[in-house]
C-alpha positions as CSV (number, residue, x, y, z in Angstrom):
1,X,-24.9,1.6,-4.8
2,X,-23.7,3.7,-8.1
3,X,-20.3,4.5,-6.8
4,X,-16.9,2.2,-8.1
5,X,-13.6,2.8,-5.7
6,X,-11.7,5.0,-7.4
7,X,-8.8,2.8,-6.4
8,X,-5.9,2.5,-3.7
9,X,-5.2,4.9,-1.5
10,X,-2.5,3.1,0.6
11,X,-0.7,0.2,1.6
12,X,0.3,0.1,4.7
13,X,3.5,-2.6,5.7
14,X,5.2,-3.7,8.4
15,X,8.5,-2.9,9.5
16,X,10.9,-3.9,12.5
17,X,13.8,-1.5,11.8
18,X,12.3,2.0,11.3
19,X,16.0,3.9,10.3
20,X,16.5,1.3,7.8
21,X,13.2,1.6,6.6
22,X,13.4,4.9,5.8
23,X,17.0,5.2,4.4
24,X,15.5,2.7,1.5
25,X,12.4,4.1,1.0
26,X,13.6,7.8,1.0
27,X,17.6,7.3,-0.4
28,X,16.6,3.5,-2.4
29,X,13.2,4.4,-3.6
30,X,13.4,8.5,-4.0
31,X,10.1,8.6,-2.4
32,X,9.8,11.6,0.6
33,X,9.0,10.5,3.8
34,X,5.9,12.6,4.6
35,X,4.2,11.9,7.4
36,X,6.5,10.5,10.5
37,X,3.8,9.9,13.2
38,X,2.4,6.8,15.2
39,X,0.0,3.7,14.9
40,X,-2.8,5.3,17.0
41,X,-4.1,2.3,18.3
42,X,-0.5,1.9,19.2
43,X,1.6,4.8,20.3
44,X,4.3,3.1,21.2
45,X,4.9,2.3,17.7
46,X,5.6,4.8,14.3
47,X,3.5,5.2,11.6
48,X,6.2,5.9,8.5
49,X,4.3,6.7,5.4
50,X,6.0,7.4,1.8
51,X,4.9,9.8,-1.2
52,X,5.2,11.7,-3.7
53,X,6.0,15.4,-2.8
54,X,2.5,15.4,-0.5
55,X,1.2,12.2,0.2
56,X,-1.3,12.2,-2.8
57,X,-3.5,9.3,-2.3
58,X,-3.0,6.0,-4.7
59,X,1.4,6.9,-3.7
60,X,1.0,6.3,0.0
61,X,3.1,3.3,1.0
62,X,3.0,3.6,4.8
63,X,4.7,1.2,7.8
64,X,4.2,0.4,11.0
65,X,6.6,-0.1,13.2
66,X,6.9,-3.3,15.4
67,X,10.3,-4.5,16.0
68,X,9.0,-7.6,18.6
69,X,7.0,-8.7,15.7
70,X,7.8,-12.1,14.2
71,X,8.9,-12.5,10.6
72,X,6.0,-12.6,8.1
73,X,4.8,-15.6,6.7
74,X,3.8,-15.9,3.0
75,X,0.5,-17.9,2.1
76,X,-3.6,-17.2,1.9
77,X,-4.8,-14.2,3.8
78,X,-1.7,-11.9,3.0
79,X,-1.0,-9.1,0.5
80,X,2.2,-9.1,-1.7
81,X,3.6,-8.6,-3.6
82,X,3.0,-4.5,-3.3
83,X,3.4,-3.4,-7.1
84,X,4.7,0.0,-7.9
85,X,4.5,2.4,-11.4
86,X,7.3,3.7,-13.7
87,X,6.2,5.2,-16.9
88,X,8.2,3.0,-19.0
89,X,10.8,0.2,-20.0
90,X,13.3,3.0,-20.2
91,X,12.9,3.6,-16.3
92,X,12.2,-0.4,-15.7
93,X,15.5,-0.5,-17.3
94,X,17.4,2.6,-15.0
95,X,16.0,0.6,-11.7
96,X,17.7,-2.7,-12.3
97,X,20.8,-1.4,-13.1
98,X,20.2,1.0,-10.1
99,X,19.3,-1.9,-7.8
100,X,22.3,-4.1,-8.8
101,X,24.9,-1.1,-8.1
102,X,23.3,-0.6,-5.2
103,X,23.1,-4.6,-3.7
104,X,19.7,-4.3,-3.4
105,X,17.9,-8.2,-3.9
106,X,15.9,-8.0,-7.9
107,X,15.3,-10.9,-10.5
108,X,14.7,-10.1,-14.2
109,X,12.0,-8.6,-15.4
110,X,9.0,-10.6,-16.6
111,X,5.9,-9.9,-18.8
112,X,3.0,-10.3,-16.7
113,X,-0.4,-9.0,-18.2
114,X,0.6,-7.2,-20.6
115,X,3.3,-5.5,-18.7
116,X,7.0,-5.7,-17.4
117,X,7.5,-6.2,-13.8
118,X,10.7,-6.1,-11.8
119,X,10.4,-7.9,-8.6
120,X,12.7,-6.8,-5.8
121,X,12.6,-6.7,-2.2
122,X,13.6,-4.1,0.5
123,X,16.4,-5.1,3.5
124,X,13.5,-6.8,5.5
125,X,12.1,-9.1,2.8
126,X,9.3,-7.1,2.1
127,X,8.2,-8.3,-1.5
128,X,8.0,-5.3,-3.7
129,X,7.6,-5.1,-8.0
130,X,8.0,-2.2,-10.0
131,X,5.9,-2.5,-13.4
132,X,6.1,-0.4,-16.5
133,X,2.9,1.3,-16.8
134,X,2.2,4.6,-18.6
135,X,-0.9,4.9,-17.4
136,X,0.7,5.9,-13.8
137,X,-1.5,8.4,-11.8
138,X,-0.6,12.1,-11.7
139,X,2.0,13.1,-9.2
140,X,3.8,15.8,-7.2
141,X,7.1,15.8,-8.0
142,X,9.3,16.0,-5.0
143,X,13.1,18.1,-6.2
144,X,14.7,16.8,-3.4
145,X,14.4,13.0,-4.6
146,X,17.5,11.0,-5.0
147,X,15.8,9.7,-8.5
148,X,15.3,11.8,-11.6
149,X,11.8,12.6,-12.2
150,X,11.6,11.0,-15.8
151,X,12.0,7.6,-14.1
152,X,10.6,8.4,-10.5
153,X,8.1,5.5,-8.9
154,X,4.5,7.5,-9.5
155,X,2.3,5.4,-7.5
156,X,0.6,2.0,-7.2
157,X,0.3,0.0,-10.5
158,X,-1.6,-3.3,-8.0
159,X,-1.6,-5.2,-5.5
160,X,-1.9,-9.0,-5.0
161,X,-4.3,-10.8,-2.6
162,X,-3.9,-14.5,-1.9
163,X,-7.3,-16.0,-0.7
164,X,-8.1,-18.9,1.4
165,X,-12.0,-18.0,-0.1
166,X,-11.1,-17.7,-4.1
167,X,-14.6,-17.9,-5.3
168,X,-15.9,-16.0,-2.4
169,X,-13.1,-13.2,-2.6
170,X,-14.0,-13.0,-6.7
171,X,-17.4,-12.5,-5.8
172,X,-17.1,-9.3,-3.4
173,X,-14.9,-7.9,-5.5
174,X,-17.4,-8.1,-8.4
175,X,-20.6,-7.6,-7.3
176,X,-19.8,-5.6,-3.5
177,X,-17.0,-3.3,-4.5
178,X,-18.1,-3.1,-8.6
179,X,-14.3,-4.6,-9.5
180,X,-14.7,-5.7,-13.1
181,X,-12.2,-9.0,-14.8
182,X,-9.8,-7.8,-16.8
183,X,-7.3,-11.2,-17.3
184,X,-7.2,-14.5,-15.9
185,X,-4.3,-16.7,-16.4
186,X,-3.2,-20.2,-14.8
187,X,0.0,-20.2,-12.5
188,X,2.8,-22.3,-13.3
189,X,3.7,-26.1,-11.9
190,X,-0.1,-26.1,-10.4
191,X,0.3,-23.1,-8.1
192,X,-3.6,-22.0,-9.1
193,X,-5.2,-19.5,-11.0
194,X,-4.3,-15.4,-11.0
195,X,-7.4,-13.2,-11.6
196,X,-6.8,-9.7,-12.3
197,X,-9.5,-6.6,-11.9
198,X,-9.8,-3.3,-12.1
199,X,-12.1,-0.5,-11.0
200,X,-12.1,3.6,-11.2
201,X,-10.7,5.0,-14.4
202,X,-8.6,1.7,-14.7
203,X,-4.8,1.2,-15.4
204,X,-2.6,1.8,-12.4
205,X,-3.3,2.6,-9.1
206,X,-7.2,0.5,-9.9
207,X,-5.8,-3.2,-9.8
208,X,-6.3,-6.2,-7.7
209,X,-4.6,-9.4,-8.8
210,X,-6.5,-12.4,-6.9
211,X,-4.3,-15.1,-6.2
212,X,-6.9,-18.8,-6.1
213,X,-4.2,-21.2,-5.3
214,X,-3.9,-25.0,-5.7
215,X,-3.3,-25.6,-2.6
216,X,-4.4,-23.0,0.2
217,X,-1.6,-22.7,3.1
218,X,-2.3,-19.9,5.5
219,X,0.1,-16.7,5.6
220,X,0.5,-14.4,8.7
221,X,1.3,-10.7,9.1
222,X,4.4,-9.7,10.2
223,X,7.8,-7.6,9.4
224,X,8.4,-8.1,5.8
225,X,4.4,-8.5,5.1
226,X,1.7,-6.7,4.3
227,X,-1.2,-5.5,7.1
228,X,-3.4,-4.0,4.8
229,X,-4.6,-2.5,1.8
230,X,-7.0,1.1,1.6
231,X,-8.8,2.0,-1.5
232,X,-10.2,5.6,-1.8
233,X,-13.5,7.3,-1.4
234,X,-13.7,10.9,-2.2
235,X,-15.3,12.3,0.7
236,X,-17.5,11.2,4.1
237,X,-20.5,10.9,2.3
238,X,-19.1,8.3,-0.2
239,X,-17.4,6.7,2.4
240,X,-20.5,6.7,4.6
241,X,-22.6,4.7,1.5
242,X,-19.8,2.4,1.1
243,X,-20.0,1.1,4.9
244,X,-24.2,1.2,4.4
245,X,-23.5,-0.8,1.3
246,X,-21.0,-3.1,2.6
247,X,-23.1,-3.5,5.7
248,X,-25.7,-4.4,3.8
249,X,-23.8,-7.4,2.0
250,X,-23.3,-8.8,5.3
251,X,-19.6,-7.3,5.7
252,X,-18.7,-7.0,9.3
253,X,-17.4,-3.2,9.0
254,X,-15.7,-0.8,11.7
255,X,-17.3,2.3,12.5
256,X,-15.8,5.0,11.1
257,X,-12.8,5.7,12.4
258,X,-10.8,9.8,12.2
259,X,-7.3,9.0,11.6
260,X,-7.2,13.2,11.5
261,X,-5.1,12.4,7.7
262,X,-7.7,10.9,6.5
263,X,-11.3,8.8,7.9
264,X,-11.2,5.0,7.6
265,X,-13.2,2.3,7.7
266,X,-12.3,-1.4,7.8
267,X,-13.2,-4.8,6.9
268,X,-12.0,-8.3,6.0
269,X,-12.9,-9.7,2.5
270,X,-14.0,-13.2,2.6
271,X,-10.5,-14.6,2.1
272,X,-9.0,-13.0,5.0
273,X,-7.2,-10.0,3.7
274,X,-7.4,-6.9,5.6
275,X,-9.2,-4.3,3.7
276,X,-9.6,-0.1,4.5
277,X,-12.1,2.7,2.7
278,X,-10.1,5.9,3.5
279,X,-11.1,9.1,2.3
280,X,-9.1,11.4,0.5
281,X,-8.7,14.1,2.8
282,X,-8.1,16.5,4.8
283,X,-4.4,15.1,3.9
284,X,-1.0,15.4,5.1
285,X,-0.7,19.3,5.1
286,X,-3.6,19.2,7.8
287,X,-0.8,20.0,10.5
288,X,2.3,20.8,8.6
289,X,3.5,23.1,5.5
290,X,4.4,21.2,2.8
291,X,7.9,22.1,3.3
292,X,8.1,20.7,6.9
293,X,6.4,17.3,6.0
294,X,7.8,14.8,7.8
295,X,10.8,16.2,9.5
296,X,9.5,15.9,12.6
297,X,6.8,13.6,15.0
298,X,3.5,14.8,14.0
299,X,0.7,14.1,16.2
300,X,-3.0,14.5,15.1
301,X,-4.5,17.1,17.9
302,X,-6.6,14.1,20.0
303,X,-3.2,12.3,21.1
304,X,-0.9,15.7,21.5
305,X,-2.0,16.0,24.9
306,X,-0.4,12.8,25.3
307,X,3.0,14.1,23.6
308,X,5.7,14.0,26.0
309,X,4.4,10.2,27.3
310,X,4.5,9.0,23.6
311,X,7.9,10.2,22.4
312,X,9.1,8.9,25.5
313,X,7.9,5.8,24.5
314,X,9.7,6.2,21.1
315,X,13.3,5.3,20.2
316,X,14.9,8.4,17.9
317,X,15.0,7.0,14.5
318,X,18.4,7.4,13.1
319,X,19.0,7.5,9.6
């Protein structure tokens, strides 16, 4: 296997609250809701996913929507916090102030790995960072943002796995997915060890921070958590040698899977995360001009047959 993720596509959260959810991500966060469709294995529940002007992969921050879901439950297993990119201390800077005008929950910034992170959280709890990281991916700008392009969010900078496997997680990631060490560092008052890698062309968007704590207590999924996390693979045919490989390394995999945005495949890494492959494409403008994305329920074409049953199954989401 020659190939090395490029790095994340998306991370897809969970919300109970889907009008609050998207007047912070869209109004909070400047980010443009572009795809407003639903959870295909459940239709009677949105799938809200976040971008730059067109969904470009590695800014897709995406949300289900389960309002009868319980709170989730930090601990091993789960993802967070999700980390986003600014290009600089400047825009670090522009964010706190923003976040404190605005009420929204934010400590001080820290230097972690070389970096500045500002940790904040949405309404829901959901833990979110913002780090200042010039090495952000390339983005579409979208003008009808509420935040000025110089200090816009441009992506994923990482995100963090706690694992009730350390070793075994550290391993895959290694010598299965070609994830190379880049830092390790202990955690404060005994709380473990935090191993950072990357992968791709490195810097943001290719980052996994490995959480091997000192005492392993069991997270859950739920609103305010993390379900998964989808790394990208270019086309079907890199995709298709990543399931052969991971197959191979004993991984229990999905087949693949035609979310119609994009083809999937999943699997859970030895410490109980959920993990995706998604491909890059066909992408968001497969059913709508970029103008019209995500002002209206989009269905891919195998479920709008189905249309009138699911948005009758769907509460109008008011923002």
């Amino acid at each position: 296997m020659k190939d090395q993720i490029a790095g994340i596509h998306h991370v897809t959260a969970v919300t109970g609250a889907a009008g609050q959810n998207v007047r912070f991500y869209t109004e909070v966060l400047g980010l443009r809701l572009v795809k407003k469709t639903v959870n295909q294995d459940d239709v009677s529940a949105y799938h809200l996913f976040y971008g730059d002007a067109v969904g470009t992969p590695g800014t897709e921050l995406t949300f289900f929507d389960w309002p009868q879901s319980p709170a989730a439950r930090p601990g091993a297993t789960t993802i967070a916090p999700i980390a986003l990119s600014v290009a600089d201390e400047h825009g670090l800077n522009w964010w706190s102030d923003r976040f404190r005008s605005l009420g929204v929950r934010s400590g001080p910034a820290k230097e972690e790995d070389g970096h500045l992170r500002l940790p904040f959280l949405d309404p829901e709890g959901q833990r979110l960072e913002l780090v200042a990281d010039g090495s952000a991916i390339e983005t579409v700008g979208w003008e009808q943002s509420t935040v000025p392009e110089a200090v816009s969010i441009r992506g994923f900078n990482d995100v963090t796995v706690t694992s009730a496997q350390p070793e075994m997680t550290l391993r895959m990631l290694a010598e299965v997915m070609g994830f190379e060490i880049t830092s390790e560092r202990e955690l404060p008052d005994g709380g473990g060890q935090i191993t950072v890698f990357g992968t791709g062309r490195g810097g943001a968007g290719s980052r996994v921070r490995v959480v091997s704590p000192g005492e392993v207590e069991f997270g859950a999924v739920g609103i305010g958590g993390v379900h998964h996390v989808a790394f990208r693979a270019a086309d079907d045919d890199e995709q298709g040698r990543w399931r052969t490989h991971l197959l191979a390394a004993g991984l229990r995999v999905t087949p693949v899977i035609d979310r119609y945005y994009f083809h999937s495949i999943y699997f859970r890494e030895p410490g109980g995360a959920l993990f995706e492959i998604a491909t890059d494409g066909p992408g968001f403008t497969a059913d709508e001009d970029e103008a019209q994305l995500g002002t209206h329920l989009a269905l891919p074409p195998f479920l709008e047959p189905e249309r009138a049953r699911i948005e009758a199954g769907l509460q109008p989401i008011s923002v």
